[in-house]
C-alpha positions as CSV (number, residue, x, y, z in Angstrom):
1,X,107.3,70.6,104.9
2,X,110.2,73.2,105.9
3,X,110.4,76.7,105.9
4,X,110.3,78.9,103.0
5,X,113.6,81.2,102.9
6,X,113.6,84.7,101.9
7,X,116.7,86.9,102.1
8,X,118.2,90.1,100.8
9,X,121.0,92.6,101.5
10,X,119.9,93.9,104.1
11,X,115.7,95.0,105.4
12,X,114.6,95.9,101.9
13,X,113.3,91.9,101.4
14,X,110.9,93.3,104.1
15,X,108.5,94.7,101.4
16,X,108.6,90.8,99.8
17,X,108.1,89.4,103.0
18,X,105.1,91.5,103.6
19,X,103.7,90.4,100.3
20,X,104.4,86.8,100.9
21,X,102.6,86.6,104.3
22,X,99.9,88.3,102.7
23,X,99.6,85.7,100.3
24,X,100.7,82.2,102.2
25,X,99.8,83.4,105.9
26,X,99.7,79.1,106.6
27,X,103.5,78.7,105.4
28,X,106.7,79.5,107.7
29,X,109.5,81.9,107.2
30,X,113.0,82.3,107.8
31,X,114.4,85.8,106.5
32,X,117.8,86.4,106.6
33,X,118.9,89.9,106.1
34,X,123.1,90.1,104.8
35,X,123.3,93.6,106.6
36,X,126.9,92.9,107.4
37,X,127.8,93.1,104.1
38,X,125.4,95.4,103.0
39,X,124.3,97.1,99.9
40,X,124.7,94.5,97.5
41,X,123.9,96.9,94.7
42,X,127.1,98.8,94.7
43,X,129.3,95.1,95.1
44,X,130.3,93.7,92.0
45,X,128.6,90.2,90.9
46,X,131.4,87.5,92.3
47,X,130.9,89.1,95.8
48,X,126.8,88.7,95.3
49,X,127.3,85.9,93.7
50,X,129.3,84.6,96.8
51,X,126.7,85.5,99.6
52,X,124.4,84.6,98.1
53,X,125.5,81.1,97.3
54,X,126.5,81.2,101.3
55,X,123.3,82.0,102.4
56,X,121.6,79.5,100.4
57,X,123.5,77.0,101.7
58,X,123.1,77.6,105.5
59,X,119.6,78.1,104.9
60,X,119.2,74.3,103.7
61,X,121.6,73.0,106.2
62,X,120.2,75.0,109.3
63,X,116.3,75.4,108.1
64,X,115.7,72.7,105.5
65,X,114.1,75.2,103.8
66,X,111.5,73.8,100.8
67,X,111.9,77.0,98.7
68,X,113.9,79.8,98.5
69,X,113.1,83.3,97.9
70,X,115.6,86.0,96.6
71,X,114.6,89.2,97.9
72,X,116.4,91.1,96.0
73,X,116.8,92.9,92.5
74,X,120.6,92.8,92.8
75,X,120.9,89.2,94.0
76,X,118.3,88.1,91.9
77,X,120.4,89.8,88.8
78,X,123.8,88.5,89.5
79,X,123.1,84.8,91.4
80,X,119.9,83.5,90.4
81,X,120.8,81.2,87.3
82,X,123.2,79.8,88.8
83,X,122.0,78.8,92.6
84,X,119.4,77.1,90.0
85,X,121.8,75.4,88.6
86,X,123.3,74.3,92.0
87,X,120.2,73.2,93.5
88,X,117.8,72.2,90.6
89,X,115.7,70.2,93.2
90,X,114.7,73.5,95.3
91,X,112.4,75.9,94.1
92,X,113.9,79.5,93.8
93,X,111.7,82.8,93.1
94,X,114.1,85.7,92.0
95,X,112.0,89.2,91.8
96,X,112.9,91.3,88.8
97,X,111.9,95.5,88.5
98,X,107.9,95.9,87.2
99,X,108.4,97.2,83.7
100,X,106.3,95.1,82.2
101,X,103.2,95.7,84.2
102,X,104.4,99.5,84.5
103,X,104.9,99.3,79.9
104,X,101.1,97.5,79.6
105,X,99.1,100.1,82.5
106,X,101.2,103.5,80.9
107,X,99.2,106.3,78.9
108,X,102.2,108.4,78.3
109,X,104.3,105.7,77.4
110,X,107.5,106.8,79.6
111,X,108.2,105.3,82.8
112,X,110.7,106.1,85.6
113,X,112.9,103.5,87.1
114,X,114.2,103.8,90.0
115,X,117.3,100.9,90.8
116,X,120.6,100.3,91.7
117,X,123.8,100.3,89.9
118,X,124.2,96.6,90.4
119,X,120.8,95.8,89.3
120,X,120.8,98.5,85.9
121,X,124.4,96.8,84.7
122,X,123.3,93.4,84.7
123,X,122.7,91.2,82.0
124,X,119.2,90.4,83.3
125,X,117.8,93.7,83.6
126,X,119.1,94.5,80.2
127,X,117.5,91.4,78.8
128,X,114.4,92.6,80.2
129,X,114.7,95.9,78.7
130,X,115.2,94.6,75.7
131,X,112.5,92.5,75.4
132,X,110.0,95.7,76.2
133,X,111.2,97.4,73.2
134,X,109.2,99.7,71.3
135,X,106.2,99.3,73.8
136,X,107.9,102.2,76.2
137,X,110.2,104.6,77.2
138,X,112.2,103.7,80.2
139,X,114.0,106.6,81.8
140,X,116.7,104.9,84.2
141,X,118.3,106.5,87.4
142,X,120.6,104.9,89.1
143,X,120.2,105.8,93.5
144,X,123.3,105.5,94.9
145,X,123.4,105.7,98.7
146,X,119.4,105.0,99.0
147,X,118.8,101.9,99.9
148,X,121.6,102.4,102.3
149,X,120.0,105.2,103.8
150,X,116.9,103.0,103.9
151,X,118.8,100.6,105.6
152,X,120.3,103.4,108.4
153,X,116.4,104.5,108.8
154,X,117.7,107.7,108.1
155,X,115.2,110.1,107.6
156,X,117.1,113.4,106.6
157,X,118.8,111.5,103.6
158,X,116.0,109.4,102.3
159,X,114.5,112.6,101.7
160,X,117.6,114.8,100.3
161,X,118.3,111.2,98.0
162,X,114.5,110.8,96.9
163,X,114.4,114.8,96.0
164,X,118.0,114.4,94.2
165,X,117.1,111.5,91.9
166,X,113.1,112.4,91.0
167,X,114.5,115.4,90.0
168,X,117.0,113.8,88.0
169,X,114.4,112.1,85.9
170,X,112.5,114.8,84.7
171,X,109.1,115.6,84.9
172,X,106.2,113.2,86.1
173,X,102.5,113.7,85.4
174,X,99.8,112.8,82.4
175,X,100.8,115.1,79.6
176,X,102.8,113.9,76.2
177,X,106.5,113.1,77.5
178,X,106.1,113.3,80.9
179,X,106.3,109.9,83.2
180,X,103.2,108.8,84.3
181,X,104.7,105.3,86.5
182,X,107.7,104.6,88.6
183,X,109.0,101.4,88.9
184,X,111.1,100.8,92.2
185,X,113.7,98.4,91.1
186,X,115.0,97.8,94.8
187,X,113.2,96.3,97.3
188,X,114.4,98.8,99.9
189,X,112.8,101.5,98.1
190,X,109.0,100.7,98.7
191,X,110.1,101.7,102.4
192,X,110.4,105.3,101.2
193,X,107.1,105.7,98.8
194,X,106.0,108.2,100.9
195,X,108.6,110.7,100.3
196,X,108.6,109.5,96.6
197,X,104.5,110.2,96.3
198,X,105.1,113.3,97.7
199,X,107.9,114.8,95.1
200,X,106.1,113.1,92.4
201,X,102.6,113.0,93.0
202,X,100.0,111.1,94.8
203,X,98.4,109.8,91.3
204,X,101.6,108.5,89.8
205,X,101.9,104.7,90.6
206,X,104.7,103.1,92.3
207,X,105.1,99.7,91.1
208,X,107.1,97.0,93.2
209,X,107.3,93.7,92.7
210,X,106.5,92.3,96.2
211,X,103.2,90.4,95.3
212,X,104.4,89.0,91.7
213,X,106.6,87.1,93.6
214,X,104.3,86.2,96.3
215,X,102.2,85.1,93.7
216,X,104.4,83.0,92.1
217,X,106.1,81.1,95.3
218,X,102.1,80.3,95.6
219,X,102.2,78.4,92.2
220,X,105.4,76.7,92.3
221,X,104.5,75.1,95.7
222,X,100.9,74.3,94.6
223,X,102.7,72.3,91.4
224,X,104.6,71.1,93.7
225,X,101.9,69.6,96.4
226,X,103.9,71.4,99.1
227,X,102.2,74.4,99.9
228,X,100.8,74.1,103.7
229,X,97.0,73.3,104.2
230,X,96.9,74.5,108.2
231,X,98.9,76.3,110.4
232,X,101.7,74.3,111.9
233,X,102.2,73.7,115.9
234,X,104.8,73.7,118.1
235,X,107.3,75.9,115.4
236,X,107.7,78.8,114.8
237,X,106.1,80.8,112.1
238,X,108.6,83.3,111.5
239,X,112.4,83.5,112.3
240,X,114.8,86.4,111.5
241,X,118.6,86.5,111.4
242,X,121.1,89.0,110.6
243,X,124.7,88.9,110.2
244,X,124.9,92.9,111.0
245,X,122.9,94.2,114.1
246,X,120.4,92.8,115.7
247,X,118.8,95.8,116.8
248,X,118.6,97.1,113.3
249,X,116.2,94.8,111.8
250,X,114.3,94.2,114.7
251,X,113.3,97.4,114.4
252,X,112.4,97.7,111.0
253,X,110.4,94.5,112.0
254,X,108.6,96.2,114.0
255,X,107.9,99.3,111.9
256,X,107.0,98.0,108.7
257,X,105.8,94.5,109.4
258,X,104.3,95.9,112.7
259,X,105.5,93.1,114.5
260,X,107.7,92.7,117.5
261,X,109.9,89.9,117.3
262,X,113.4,88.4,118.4
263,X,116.7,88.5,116.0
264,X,119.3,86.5,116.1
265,X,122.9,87.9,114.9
266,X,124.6,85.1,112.7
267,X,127.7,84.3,111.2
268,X,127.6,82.9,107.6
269,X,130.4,82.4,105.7
């Protein structure tokens, strides 16, 4: 009865993590944020690929993690299939971008999408877009730079990058052809919905897919028989690591999970 793992680029897996302890507050974490080789969304899919399959592996070895979950659109995109392949015994929850809740909720039929460059150019997502089609319009803008800026807690750009690419997209609202949903395809980007309600609108809904997956690691571990029944002792319920700084995530720790906790800086190779 390990540990479940969660990682992701960087603090953006934050938003799943959330979700998860929401929805399994009995199970154990151990979240491992890849800051030091941070965003994976503008790396191409060997280096993902390549972390990913790294982190995976010191997870099991270190934690003896019973599942894993990919916090990550990018990650999720290029490595998934294939850490499956590699450990078919483990149960692994990828997290894909909303569309199909955002295509069965919309009135107006078009929906924003809000993503990275990694995550729009990969197989998966376009898979996924294709499978939607006819049902809705998906009006796709690549964020270079956000999650980054997300990342550095930077204030000023969040706000200049969120203005830049809502704008981009064109006009949001209830009438015919305007975009009545955005869909934040990166987990760093429910950190800024704020600034995002506010250029768009409080009544346009942000979808994320945070409690999907929290949802689903919930059924696979129930199928399973491995999802814990009572608090464990003596071990603690949630660990974070970083292989960038320390300081960094403890702080976004602290302001979105509001928790105060201790990181540890690691070296995974």
């Amino acid at each position: 009865m390990g540990p479940i793992g969660v990682f992701d680029s960087g603090v953006g897996g934050l938003s799943v993590l959330r979700a998860l302890l929401q929805e399994l507050p009995l199970e154990r974490f151990v979240y491992v944020a890849d800051s030091g080789h941070s965003p994976y969304g503008e790396r191409n899919d060997d280096f993902v690929l390549q972390r990913s399959h790294a982190i995976t592996d010191w997870l099991i070895a270190r934690h003896h993690i019973k599942a894993l979950v990919v916090a990550c659109n990018t990650a999720t995109a290029a490595a998934i299939r294939t850490l499956r392949t590699i450990y078919p015994e483990l149960p692994i929850i990828g997290i894909e971008p909303a569309l199909k809740p955002a295509a069965q909720h919309s009135k107006t039929g078009v929906i924003g999408v809000m993503a990275t460059r990694g995550t729009l150019n990969s197989d998966k997502f376009r898979a996924l877009l294709e499978s939607l089609h006819g049902k809705a319009t998906f009006v796709l803008q690549p964020c270079d730079g956000l999650a980054d800026a997300i990342e550095r807690a930077d204030a000023i750009e969040i706000e200049a990058l969120c203005a830049q690419y809502t704008r981009a997209m064109g006009p949001f609202g209830s009438k015919t052809g305007e975009m009545d949903a955005l869909v934040l395809g990166c987990t760093h980007y429910p950190f800024s919905a704020e600034v995002l309600a506010q250029r768009i609108g409080l009544d346009i809904p942000l979808l994320e897919g945070g409690l999907p997956v929290a949802r689903q690691a919930r059924r696979l571990l129930t199928e399973r028989h491995t999802l814990q029944a009572e608090m464990a002792t003596h071990q603690p319920t949630l660990q974070f690591y970083t292989t960038g700084h320390p300081e960094a995530l403890g702080k976004a720790v602290q302001r979105w999970l509001h928790l105060e906790t201790e990181v540890a800086s690691v070296q995974i190779k």
